[in-house]
C-alpha positions as CSV (number, residue, x, y, z in Angstrom):
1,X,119.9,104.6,102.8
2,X,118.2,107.9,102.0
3,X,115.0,108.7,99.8
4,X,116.5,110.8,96.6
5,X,114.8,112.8,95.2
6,X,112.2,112.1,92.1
7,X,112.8,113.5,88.2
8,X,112.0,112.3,85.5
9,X,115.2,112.3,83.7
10,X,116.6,109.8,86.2
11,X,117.9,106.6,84.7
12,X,119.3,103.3,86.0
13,X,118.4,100.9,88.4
14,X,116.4,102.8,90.4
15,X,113.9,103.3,87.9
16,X,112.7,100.2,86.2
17,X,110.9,97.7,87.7
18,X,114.0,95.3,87.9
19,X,116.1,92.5,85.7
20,X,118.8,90.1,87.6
21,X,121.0,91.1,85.1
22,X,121.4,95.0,86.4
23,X,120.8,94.4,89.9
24,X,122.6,92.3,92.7
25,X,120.8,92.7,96.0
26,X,123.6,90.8,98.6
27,X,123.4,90.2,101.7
28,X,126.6,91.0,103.1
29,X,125.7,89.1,106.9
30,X,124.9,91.7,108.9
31,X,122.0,91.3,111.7
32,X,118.2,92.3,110.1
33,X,115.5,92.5,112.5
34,X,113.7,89.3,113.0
35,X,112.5,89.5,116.1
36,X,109.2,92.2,117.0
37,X,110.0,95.7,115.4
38,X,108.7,98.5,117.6
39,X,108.8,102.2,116.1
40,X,109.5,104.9,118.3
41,X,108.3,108.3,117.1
42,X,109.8,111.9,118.1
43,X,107.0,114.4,116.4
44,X,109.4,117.3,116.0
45,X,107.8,121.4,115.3
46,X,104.4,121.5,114.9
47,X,102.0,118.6,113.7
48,X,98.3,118.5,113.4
49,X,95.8,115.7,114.9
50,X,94.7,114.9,111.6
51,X,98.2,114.5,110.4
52,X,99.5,112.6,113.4
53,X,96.3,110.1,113.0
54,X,97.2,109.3,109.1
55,X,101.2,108.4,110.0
56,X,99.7,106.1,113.3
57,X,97.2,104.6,111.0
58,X,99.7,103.6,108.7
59,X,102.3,102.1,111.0
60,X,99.3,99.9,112.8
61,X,98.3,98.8,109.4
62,X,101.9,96.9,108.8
63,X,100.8,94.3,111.3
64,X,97.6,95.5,112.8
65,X,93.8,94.1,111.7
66,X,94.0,93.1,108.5
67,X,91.5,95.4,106.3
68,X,89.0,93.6,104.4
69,X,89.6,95.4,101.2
70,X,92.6,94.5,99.2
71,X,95.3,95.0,98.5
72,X,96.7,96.1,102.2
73,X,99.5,97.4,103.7
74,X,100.2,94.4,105.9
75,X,100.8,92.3,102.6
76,X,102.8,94.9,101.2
77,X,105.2,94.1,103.9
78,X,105.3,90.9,103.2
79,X,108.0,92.0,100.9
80,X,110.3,93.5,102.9
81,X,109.4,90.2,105.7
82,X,111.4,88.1,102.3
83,X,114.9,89.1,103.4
84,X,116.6,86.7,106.1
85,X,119.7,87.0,108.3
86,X,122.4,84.6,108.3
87,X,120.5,82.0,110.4
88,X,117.8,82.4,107.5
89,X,115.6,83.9,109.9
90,X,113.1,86.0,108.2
91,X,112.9,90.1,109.2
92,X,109.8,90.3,111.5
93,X,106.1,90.3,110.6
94,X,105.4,92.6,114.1
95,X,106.0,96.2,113.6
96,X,104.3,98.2,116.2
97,X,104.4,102.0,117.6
98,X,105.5,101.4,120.8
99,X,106.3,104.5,121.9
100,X,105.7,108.6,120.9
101,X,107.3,112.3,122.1
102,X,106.6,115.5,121.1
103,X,109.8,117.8,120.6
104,X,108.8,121.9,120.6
105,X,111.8,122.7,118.3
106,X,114.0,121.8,120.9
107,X,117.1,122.1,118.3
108,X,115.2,125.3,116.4
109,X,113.8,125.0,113.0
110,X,117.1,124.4,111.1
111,X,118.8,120.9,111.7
112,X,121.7,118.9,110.5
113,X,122.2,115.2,110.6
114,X,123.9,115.0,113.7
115,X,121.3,117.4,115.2
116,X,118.8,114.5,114.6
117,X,121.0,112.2,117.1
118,X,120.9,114.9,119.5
119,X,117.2,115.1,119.4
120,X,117.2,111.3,119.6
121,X,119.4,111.6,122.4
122,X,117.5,114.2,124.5
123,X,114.4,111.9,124.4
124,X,116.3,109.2,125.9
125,X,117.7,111.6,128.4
126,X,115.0,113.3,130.1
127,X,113.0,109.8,129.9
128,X,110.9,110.2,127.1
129,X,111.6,107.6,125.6
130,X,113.4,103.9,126.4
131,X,116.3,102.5,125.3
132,X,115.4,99.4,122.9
133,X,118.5,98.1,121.4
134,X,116.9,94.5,120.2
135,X,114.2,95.6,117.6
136,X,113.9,99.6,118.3
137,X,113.7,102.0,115.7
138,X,113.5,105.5,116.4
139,X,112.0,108.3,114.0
140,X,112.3,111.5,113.9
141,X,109.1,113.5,111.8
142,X,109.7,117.2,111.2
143,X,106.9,119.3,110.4
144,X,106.6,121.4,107.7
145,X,108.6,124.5,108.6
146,X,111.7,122.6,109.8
147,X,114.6,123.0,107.3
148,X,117.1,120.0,107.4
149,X,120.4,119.6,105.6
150,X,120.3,118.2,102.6
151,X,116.3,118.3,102.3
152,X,114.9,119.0,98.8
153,X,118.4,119.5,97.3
154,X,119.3,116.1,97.9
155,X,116.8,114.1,100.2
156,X,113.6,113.4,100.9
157,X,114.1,111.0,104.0
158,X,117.3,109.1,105.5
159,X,118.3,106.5,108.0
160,X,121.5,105.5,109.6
161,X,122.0,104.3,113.1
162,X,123.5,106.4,116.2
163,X,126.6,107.4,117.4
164,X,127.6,106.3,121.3
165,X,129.7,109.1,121.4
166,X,126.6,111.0,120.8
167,X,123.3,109.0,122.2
168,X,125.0,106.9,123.7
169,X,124.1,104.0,122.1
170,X,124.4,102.0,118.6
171,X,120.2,102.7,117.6
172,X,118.7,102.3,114.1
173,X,116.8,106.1,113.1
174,X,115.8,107.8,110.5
175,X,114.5,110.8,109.8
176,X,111.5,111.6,107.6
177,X,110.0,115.4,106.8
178,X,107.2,116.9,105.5
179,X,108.1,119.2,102.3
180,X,104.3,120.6,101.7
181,X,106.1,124.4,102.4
182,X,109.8,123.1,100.7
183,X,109.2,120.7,98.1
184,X,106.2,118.8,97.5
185,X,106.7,118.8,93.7
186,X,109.8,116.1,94.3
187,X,109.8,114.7,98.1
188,X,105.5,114.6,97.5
189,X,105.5,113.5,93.9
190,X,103.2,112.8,92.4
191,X,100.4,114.6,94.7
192,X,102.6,117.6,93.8
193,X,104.5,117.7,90.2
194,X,107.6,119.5,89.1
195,X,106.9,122.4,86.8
196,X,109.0,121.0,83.9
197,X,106.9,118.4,83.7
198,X,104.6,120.0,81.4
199,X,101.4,117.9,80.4
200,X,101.7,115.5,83.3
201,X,98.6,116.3,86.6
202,X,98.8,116.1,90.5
203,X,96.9,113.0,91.8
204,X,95.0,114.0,94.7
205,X,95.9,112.6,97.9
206,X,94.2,109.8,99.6
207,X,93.9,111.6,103.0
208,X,93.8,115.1,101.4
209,X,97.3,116.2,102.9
210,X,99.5,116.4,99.9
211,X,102.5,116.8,102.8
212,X,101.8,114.2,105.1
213,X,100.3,111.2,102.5
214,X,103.9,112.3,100.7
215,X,105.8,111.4,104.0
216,X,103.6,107.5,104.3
217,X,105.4,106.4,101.1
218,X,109.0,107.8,102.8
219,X,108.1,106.3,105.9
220,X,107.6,103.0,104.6
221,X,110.9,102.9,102.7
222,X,113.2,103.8,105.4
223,X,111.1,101.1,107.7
224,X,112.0,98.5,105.1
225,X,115.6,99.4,104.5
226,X,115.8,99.9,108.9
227,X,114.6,96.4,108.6
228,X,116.8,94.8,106.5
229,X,119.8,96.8,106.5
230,X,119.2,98.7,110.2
231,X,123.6,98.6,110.6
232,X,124.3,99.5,107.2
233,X,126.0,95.6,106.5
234,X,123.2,93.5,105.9
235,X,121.1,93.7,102.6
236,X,122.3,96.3,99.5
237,X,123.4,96.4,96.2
238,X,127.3,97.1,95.2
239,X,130.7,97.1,97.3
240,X,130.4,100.0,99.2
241,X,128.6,100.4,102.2
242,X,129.3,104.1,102.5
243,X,126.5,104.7,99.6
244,X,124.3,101.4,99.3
245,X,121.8,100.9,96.9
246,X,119.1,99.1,99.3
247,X,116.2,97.3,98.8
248,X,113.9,100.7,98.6
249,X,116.4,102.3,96.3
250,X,115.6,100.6,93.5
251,X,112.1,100.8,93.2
252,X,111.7,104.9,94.2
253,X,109.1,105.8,92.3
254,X,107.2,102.6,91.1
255,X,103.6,102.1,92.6
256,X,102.2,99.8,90.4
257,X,102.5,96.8,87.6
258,X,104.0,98.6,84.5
259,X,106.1,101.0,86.4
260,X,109.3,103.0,85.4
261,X,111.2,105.7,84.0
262,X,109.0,108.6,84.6
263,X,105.9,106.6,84.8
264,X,104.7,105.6,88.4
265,X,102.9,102.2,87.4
266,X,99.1,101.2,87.6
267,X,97.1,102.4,90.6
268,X,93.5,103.1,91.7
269,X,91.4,106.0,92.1
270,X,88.6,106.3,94.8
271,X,84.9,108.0,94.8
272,X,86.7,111.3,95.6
273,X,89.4,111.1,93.1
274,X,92.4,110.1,94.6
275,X,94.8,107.7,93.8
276,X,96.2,105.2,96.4
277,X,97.3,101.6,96.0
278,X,96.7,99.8,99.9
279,X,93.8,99.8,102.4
280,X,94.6,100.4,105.9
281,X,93.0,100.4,109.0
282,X,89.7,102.6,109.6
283,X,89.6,102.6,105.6
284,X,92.4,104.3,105.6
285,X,93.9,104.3,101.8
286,X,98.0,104.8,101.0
287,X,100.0,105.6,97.9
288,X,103.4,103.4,98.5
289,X,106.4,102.5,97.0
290,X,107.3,98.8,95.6
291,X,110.2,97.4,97.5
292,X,112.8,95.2,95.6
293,X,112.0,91.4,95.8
294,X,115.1,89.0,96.0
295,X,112.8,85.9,94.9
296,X,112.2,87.2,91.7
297,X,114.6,89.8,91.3
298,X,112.1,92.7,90.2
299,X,110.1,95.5,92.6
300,X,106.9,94.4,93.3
301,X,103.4,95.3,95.6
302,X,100.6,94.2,96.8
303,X,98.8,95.6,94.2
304,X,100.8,93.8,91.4
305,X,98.4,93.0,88.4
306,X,99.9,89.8,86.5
C-alpha cells in the first residue's frame, strides 16, 4: 500500500527476488481494474516543464507506441496485466492520462493524508477534474518543497481510496512526492545513496533529475498496486488488510536479474552514464521496480536476463 523506504539492512520478503515458500500473494475477491485505466494527475506546488514531460512520458509509455528498443515499459506492465478478478478477467492493458490540474499550494506546503482527499476533492469541486468511478485513478504529485506526513520517515509514496464523507466519493489515489530537497538518499535511491553506505556510488539518472526519475519508479508501483488492489481487498499477501503486503511490496528495490538484499539487480548504462532498465516513448529511458509475478512466484521485469 505505501512505498517504504530503502536500507540496506532490510530483510524479508521484500527484498529477495521471491520463493513460493515465503510468499503467498491471494487474491482475496475484491474488484481489480479490467476495464481502460485513466490516470488523473493533480501537479501540487511548483513543477518544472521538464519535470512534468518525464512523468507524462512515462504514463504514455504503459500503453502508448511501443518503443523500438527493448526492453519497454509497456511490457513491463505486462506484469502487473497477470492478476485477474474473480471473473478471471485480466487488469487492463489501457492506461492513459486522461486528465491534469495544477494545485498552487492550495492546502500550503505541509499536508497530511487526509489533506490529500481534500485536494482530490477541491479538483472535483470547482470542475477541474471529473468524477470517474469505473477505471479512474487520481494522483496527487508534490513538488519538492511540500512536506507530507510520514514522508522520508516512513514513506516514499502511498495509495488508498477516498472517503465519501470527505470527496464524496469511493475513488482509488495515491499520492507520490518528490524528496530531491528531503530525501533522495532513500525515496531516490539509488540516484542518491545513504551516507552509511560507505563504498557503494550514485547512478546517474536517466533524465538527469535525481528527484523526479526517483518519483517514475514510485509512480509505477502505486499504479500497479491501484490496479490490482485499488479497494484494498483484492490482491496482497497475509490476513490483514489494514497493512498488506502487495504485489509492489515485495520486490522494492529489485531492478534487475540477480536482485536483492542491498543489491538492486542487473541494469544498463547509456552513452552518458546513466543507468535505466526500459525504453519509453521519445527515447525516453526509466529505472523501475520489478513487480511480483503470481505465475511463477518470483519479481520479475522486462529486462529479466535468464
Amino acid at each position: 500500500m505505501q512505498v517504504h523506504l530503502h536500507r540496506d539492512n532490510e530483510t524479508g520478503s521484500k527484498r529477495f527476488e521471491g520463493s513460493s515458500p515465503y510468499v503467498k500473494m491471494q487474491y482475496h475477491m475484491g474488484p481489480v481494474l479490467t476495464s481502460s485505466i485513466r490516470v488523473y494527475i493533480i501537479w501540487y506546488g511548483t513543477w518544472k516543464s521538464s519535470q512534468k514531460a518525464i512523468i507524462r512520458d512515462f504514463l504514455h509509455s504503459l500503453s502508448g507506441p511501443v518503443s523500438k528498443r527493448r526492453p519497454t515499459v509497456g511490457a513491463w506492465w505486462n506484469t502487473v496485466q497477470l492478476y485477474t478478478d474473480q471473473t478471471g478477467a485480466n487488469i487492463s492493458k489501457s492506461v492513459v492520462l486522461a486528465g491534469e490540474v495544477y494545485d498552487h499550494y492550495s492546502h500550503g506546503k505541509i499536508l497530511s493524508r487526509m489533506t490529500v482527499q481534500e485536494v482530490i476533492r477541491d479538483s472535483i469541486r470547482n470542475g477541474s477534474l471529473k468524477v470517474d468511478s469505473c477505471g479512474g485513478l487520481y494522483m496527487v504529485l508534490t513538488s519538492e518543497d511540500v512536506q507530507m506526513q510520514d514522508f522520508c520517515r516512513a514513506v516514499c509514496g502511498f495509495h488508498y481510496f477516498t472517503f465519501p464523507s470527505i470527496v464524496g466519493y469511493t475513488l482509488p489515489y495515491a499520492w507520490i512526492g518528490n524528496s530531491a530537497l528531503q530525501c533522495p538518499e532513500y525515496c531516490a535511491y539509488p540516484f542518491k545513496v545513504p551516507s552509511y553506505m560507505i563504498g557503494f556510488e550514485p547512478l546517474k539518472p536517466p533524465n538527469r533529475d535525481v528527484g523526479v526519475d526517483g518519483m517514475v519508479s514510485v509512480i509505477g508501483h502505486e499504479l500497479a498496486e491501484l490496479s490490482s488492489n485499488p479497494l484494498i481487498n483484492a490482491w496482497y499477501a497475509g490476513n490483514d488488510p489494514t497493512a498488506p503486503t502487495e504485489i509492489a511490496d515485495l520486490c522494492e528495490g529489485i531492478y534487475g536479474t540477480g536482485g536483492g538484499g542491498s543489491y538492486m539487480g542487473s541494469v544498463s548504462v547509456d552513452t552518458y552514464g546513466a543507468s535505466f532498465n526500459l525504453h519509453g516513448i521519445k527515447r525516453r529511458k526509466y529505472l523501475v521496480q520489478w513487480i511480483w509475478n503470481p505465475i511463477v512466484n518470483y519479481c520479475t521485469g522486462s529486462n529479466f536476463m535468464g
